[in-house]
C-alpha positions in Angstrom: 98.0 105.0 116.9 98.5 103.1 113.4 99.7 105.2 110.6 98.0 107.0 107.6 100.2 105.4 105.4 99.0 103.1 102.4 98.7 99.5 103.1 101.5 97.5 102.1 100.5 94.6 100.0 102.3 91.4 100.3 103.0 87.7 98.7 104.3 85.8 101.3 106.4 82.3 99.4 106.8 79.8 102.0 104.2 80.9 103.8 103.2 77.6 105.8 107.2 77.4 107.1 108.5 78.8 110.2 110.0 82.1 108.8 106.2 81.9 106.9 104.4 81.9 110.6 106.0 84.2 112.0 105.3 86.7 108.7 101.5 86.1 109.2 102.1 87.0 113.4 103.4 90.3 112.0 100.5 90.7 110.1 98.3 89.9 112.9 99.4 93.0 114.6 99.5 95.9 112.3 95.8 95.2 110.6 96.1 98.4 109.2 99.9 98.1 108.0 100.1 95.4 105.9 97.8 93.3 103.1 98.3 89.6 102.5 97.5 89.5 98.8 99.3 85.9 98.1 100.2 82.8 99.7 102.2 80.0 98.3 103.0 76.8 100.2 104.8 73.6 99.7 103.2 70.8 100.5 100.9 71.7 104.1 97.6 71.9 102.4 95.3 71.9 105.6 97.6 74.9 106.9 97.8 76.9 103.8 93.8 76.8 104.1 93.3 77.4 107.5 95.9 80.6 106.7 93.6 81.7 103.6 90.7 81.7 106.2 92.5 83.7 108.7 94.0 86.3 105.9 91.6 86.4 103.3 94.6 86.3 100.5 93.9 87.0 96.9 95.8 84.2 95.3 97.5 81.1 96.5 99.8 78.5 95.1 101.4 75.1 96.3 104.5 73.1 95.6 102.5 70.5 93.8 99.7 69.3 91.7 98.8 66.7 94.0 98.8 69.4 97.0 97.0 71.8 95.1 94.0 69.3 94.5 94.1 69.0 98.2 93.7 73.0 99.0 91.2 73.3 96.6 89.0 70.4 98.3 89.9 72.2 101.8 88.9 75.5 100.4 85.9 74.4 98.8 84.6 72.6 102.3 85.3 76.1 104.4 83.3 78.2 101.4 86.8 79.9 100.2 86.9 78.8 97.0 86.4 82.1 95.0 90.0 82.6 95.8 92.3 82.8 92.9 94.5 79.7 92.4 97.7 80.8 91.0 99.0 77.4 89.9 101.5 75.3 91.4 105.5 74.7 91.0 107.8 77.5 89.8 105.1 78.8 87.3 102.9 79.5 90.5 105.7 81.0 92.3 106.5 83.5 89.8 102.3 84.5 89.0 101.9 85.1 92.4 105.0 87.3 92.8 104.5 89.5 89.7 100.9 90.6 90.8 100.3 94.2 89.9 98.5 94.5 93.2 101.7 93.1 95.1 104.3 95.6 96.7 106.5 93.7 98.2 107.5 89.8 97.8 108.8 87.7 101.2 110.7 85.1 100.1 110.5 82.4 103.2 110.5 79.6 101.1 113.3 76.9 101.5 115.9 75.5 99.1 116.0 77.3 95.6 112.5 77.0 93.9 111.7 80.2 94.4 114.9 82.0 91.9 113.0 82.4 89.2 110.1 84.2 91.3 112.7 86.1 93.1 114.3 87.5 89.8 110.6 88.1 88.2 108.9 89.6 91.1 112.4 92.0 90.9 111.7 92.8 87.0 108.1 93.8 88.0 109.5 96.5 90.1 108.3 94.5 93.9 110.4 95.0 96.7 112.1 91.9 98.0 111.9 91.0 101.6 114.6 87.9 101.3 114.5 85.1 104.1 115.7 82.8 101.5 120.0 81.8 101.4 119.8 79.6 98.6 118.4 82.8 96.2 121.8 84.9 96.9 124.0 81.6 96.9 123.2 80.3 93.6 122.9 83.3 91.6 123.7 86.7 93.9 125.2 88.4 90.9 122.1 87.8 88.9 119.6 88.9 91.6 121.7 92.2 93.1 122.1 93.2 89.6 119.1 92.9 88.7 117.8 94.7 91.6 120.3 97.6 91.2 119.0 97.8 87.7 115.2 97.8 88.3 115.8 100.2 91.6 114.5 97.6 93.7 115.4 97.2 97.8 116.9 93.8 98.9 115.9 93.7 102.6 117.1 90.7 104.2 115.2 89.3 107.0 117.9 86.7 108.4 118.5 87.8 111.9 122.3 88.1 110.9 121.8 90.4 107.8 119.1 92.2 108.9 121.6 93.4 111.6 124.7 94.3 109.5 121.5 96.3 107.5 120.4 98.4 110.4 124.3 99.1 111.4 125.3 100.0 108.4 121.8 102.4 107.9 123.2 105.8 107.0 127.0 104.6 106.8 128.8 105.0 103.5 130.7 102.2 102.0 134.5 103.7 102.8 133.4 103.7 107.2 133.0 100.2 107.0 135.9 97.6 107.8 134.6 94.0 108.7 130.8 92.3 108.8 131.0 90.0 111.7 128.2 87.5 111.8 127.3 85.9 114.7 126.8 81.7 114.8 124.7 80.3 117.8 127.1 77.3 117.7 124.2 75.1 116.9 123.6 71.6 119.1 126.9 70.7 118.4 129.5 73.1 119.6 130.7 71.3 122.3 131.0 68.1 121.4 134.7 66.6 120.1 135.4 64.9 116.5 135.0 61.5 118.2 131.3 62.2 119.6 130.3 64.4 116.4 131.0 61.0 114.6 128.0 59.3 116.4 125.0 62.1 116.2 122.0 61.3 115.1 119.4 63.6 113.0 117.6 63.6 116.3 120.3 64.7 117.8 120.8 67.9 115.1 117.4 68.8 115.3 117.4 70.0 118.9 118.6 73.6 118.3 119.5 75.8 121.4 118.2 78.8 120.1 116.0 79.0 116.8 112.7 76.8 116.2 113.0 77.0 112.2 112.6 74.1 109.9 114.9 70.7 109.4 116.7 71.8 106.7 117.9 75.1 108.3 118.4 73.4 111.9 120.9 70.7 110.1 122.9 73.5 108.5 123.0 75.4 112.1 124.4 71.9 113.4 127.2 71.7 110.5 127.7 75.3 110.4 126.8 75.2 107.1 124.3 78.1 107.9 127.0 80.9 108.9 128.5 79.7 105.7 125.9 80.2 103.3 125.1 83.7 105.2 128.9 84.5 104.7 128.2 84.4 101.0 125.0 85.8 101.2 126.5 89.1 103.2 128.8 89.6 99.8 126.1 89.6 98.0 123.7 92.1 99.9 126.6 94.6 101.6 129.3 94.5 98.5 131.8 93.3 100.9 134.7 90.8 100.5 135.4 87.6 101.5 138.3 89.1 103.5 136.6 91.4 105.1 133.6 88.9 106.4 134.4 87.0 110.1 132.3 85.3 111.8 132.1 84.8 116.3 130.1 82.1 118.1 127.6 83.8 120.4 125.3 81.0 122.0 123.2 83.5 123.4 122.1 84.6 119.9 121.2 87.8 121.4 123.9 89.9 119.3 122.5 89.1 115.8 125.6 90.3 114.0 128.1 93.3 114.0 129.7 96.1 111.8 133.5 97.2 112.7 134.0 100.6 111.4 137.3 102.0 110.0 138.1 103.5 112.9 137.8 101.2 115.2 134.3 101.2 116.3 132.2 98.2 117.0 128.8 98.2 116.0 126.3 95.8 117.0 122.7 95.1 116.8 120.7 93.1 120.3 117.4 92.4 119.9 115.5 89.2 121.7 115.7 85.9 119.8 112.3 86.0 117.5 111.7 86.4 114.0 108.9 88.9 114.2 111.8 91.5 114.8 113.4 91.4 111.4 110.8 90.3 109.4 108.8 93.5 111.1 111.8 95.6 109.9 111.8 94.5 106.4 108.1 95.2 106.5 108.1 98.3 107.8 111.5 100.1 106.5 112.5 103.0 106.6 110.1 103.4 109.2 110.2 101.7 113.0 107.2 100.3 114.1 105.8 99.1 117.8 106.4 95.4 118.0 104.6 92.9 120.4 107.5 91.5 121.7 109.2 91.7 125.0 111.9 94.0 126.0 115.9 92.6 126.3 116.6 92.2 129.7 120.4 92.3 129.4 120.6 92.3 133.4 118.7 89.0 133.6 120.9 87.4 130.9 124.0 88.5 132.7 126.9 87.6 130.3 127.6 87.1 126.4 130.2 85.2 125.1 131.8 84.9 122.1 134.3 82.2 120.9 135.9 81.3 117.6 134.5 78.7 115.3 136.2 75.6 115.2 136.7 74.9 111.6 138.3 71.4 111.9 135.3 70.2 113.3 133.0 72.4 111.4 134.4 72.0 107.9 131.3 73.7 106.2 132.3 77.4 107.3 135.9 76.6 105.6 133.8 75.3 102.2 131.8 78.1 101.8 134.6 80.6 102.1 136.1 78.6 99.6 133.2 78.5 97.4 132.6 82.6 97.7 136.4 83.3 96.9 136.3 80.8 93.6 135.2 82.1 90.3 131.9 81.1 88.1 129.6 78.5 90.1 131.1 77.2 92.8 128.9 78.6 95.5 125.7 77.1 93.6 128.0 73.9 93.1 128.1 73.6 97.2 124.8 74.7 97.6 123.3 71.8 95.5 125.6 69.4 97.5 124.5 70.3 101.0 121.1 70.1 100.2 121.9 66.5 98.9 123.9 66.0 101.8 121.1 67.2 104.4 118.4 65.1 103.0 120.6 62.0 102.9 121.2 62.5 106.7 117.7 63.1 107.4 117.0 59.7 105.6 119.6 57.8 107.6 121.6 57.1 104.8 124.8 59.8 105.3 126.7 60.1 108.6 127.2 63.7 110.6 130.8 63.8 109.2 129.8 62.5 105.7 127.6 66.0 105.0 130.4 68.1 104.0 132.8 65.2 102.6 130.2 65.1 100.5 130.3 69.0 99.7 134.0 68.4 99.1 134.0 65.9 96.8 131.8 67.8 95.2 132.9 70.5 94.7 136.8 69.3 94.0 134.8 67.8 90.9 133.5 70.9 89.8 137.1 72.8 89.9 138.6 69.3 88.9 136.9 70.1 85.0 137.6 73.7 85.4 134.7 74.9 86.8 131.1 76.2 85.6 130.1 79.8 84.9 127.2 81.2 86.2 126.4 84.4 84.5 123.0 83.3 83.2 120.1 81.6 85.1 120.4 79.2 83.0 124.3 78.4 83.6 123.5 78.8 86.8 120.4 75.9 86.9 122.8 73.6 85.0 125.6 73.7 87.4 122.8 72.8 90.4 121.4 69.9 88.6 125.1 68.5 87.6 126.3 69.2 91.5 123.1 67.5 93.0 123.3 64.3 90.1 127.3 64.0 91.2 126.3 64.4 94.8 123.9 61.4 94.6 125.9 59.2 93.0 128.7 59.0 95.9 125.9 58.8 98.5 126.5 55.4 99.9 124.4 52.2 99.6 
């Protein structure tokens, strides 16, 4: 029986993406639960208007002008064009976010165009359902205080964090030791130095776990991923560097754990879809029915668990680096991997080269003594400088 509860009303950024999809299944099954009000997409057009059709948003937005032109020819051919264009680029972002008729804002949108929505959708008192890494890594003491300050809830829809949040529901701050995050391993983990010199971006793409986008499935591969969620768990769960680990679990059927103070070991299981956090972060504090399958821990028979190899997975090692430094750093690495990533997408950047790159990098950054990034605007600076220094030493 669905609930008498008010309808939650959402913006969904990124909407057309993986995480995106999988937002809109939710939706599909609790009708009565949830609103799409907004839709913003990058560059998929044709799906962001077969999605207004389905969803009947308010507003949409794309990436681009050129996009945008696109939608509104596609929406004008299936009669949808009374729906409210809320513009493109950042601008469009942050109009859609800051609707007065929006609850709560799902951030699924990659890389870091979506800060400045993030951080205005928070100042116009939305809750944040965050499934974006870059948001926290570049600028997690801007967004959490921000967020503490307007009384808004961070709810992470990452598999990983999502987790440590439902372990740690109820728990003060003083029970809790260590977060441990579990890594799938990626496509990779097997392989030695000498064969991880030869993959291909075919190669990284075939994740063993998780259908998600390039970008994400390339930082799963390097191990990049588990770092930027190390620094991302800081953020969200006030907890050191020190006092993060992380365990390779190719099963990816523990999402993540919490060790308690005394002792205890708590962990989160849950089958290996993203309707089961995003659902959470919809529906918290409550717990709703969910169309997915039961865990049959009989029929998968065994877990294991392994430590990360951080010779041959340099990125994890980077990323704790970056967290532990002062001022920019993390934003600094963040702006390099991206660089890096797209580079080995295009051919032009070997396996091995994506965190030599990072390295470089950021030894550059520290080499002039750093950046500081206690504004938005310090913080946008040290991207652009890390991502103009990271294409210069791209080879060719």
């Amino acid at each position: 029986m669905e609930h008498s509860a008010p309808v939650k009303r959402v913006a969904i950024l990124g909407s057309t993406g993986s995480i995106g999809r999988s937002a809109l299944a939710v939706v599909d099954a609790h009708p009565g639960r949830i609103a799409v009000v907004g839709l913003a997409a990058g560059e998929n057009a044709v799906r962001l208007a077969e999605q207004v059709r389905r969803f009947r948003p308010r507003a949409v937005a794309m990436a681009t002008e050129p996009a945008l032109a696109v939608l509104r020819t596609a929406l004008a051919d299936q009669g949808a064009a009374t729906v409210q264009i809320a513009g493109h680029g950042g601008a469009g972002l942050v109009a859609l976010a800051t609707r007065p008729d929006v609850d709560m804002v799902l951030c699924a949108s990659s890389g870091t165009a979506a800060l400045e929505a993030v951080l205005a959708a928070i100042e116009a008192g939305k809750a944040i359902a965050l499934a974006n890494k870059e948001v926290l890594v570049m600028a997690g003491h801007l967004v959490m205080a921000a967020a503490r300050r307007h009384r808004v809830p961070i709810l992470p829809v990452d598999s990983e964090h999502n987790a440590i949040h439902q372990c740690l529901h109820g728990r003060r701050a003083d029970e809790v030791r260590r977060l441990i995050l579990t890594a799938s391993g990626g496509p990779f983990r097997g392989l030695s130095t000498e064969a991880l010199s030869t993959v291909s971006a075919d190669d990284a793409l075939q994740h063993p776990t998780w259908k998600m986008g390039p970008k994400i499935t390339i930082d799963s591969a390097t191990l990049m991923n588990k770092g930027l969620e190390v620094v991302e768990a800081h953020w969200l769960f006030g907890v050191p560097a020190d006092r993060i680990d992380v365990v390779v679990h190719p099963q990816s059927v523990v999402h993540s754990l919490v060790e308690l103070r005394d002792g205890s070991v708590i962990a989160q299981l849950g089958v290996t879809d993203m309707r089961l956090p995003i659902q959470y972060a919809f529906s918290y504090p409550e717990r709703w029915d969910a169309a997915l399958p039961s865990l049959d821990l009989a029929h998968l028979g065994r877990l294991d668990f392994e430590h990360p190899d951080r010779d041959r997975f340099p990125c994890l090692g980077l990323a704790f680096r970056a967290l532990r430094a002062e001022g920019a750093l993390p934003a600094v690495m963040n702006a390099a991997n991206e660089v890096a990533v797209e580079a080995f997408l295009a051919g032009r950047l070997a396996f091995a080269g994506i965190p030599d790159l990072i390295e470089r990098t950021m030894d550059a950054c520290e080499g002039t003594g750093g950046r500081p990034a206690d504004t938005l605007a310090a913080v946008r600076e040290a991207d652009a400088w890390a991502r103009a220094y990271a294409r210069t030493r791209l080879p060719g």
